[in-house]
C-alpha positions as CSV (number, residue, x, y, z in Angstrom):
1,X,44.8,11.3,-55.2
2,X,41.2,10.8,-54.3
3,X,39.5,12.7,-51.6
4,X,39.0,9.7,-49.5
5,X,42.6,9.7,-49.1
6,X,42.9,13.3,-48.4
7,X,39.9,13.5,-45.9
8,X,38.9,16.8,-47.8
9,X,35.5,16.3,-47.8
10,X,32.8,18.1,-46.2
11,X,29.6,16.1,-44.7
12,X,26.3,17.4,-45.4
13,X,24.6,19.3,-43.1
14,X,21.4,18.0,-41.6
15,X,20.0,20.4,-39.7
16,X,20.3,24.1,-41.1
17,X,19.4,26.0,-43.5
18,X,15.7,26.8,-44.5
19,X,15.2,25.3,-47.5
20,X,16.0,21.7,-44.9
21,X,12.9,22.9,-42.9
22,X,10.7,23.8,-45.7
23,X,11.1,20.2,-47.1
24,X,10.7,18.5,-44.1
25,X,7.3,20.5,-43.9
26,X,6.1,19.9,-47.6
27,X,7.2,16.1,-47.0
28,X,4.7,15.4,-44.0
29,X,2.0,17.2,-45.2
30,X,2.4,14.8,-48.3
31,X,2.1,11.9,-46.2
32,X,-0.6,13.5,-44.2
33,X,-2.7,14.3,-47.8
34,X,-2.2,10.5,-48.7
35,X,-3.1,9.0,-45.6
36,X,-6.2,11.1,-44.7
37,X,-8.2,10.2,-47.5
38,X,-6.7,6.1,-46.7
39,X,-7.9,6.6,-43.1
40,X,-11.3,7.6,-44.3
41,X,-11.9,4.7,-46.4
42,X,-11.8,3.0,-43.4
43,X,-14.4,4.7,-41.3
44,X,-17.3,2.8,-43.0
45,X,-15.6,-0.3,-42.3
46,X,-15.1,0.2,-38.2
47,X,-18.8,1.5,-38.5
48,X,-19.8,-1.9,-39.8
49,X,-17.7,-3.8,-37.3
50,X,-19.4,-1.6,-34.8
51,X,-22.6,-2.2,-35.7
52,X,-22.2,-6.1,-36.0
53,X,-20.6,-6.6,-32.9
54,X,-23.9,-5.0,-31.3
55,X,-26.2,-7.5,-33.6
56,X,-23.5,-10.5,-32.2
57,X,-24.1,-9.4,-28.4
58,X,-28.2,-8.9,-28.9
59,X,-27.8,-12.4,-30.5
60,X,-25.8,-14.3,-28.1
61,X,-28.9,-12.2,-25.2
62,X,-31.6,-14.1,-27.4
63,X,-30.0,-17.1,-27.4
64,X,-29.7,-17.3,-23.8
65,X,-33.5,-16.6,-23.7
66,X,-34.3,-19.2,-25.7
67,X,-31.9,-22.4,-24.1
68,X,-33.5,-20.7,-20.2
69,X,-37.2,-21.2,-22.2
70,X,-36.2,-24.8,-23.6
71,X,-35.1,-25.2,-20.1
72,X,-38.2,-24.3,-18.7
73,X,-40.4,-26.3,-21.5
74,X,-38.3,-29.7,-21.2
75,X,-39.1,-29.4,-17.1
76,X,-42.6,-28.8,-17.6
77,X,-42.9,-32.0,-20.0
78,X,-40.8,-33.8,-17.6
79,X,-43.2,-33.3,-15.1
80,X,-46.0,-33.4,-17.4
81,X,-44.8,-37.3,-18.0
82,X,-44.2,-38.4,-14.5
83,X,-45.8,-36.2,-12.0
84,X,-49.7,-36.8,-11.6
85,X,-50.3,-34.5,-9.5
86,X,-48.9,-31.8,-11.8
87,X,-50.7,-33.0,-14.1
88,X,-54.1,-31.8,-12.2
89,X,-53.3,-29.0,-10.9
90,X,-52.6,-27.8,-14.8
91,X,-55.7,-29.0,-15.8
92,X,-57.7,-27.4,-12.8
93,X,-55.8,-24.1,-13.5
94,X,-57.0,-24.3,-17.2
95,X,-60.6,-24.9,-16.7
96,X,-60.6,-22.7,-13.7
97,X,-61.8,-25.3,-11.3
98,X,-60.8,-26.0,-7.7
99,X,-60.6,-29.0,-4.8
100,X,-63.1,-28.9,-1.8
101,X,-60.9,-26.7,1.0
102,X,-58.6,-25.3,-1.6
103,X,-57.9,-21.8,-2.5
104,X,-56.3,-20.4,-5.2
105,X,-54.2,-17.2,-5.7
106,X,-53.7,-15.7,-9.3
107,X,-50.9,-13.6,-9.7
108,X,-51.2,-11.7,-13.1
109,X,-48.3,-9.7,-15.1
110,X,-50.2,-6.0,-14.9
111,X,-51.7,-4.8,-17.9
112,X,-50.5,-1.3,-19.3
113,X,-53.2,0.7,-20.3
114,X,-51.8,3.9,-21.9
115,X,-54.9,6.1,-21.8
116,X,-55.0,6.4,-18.6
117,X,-51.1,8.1,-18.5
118,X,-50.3,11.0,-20.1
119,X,-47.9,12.5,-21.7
120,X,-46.5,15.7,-19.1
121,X,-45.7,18.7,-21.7
């Protein structure tokens, strides 16, 4: 007769002994020694992916400078084209000139002059 038959066998026991616990431990610090060293190839890589995503968004600002400044250029040769009177008041700005009764107002991005800040210690 076979044990099966019987029913004399024992089943293992899964949860005592110390020699159970001690394996358990060696086992994930295995794991943890292979995966470390796994996890750290990958830190260059998410540094990269960092780092581009930062280029992408400084990108995607400059590109929305330039289509507001093609924006800008296309309406001034627009007007350039069709509006005369545009036309001289561009020309009397650049050679500084004015009509009889007219005055003109300048309004001029200040200028930072660094000598005359300094630097508080």
């Amino acid at each position: 007769m076979s044990a099966f038959a019987t029913g004399d066998f024992k089943t293992p026991q899964t949860g005592g002994g110390i020699w159970y616990s001690l394996n358990r431990i060696v086992f994930t610090l295995i794991c943890l020694g292979v995966s470390v060293p796994i996890a750290y190839s990958f830190l260059p890589e998410v540094a990269n992916r960092k780092a581009q995503l930062q280029r992408i968004e400084a990108l995607k600002v400059d590109i929305e400078k330039q289509r507001m400044l093609i924006t800008r250029f296309d309406r001034e040769e627009m007007l350039l084209k069709r509006d005369p009177e545009f036309v001289s008041v561009i020309a009397r700005d650049k050679l500084e000139l004015m009509k009889d009764g007219e005055t003109v107002y300048r309004l001029d991005d200040p200028v930072f002059d660094q000598s005359k800040f300094r630097k508080q210690p």
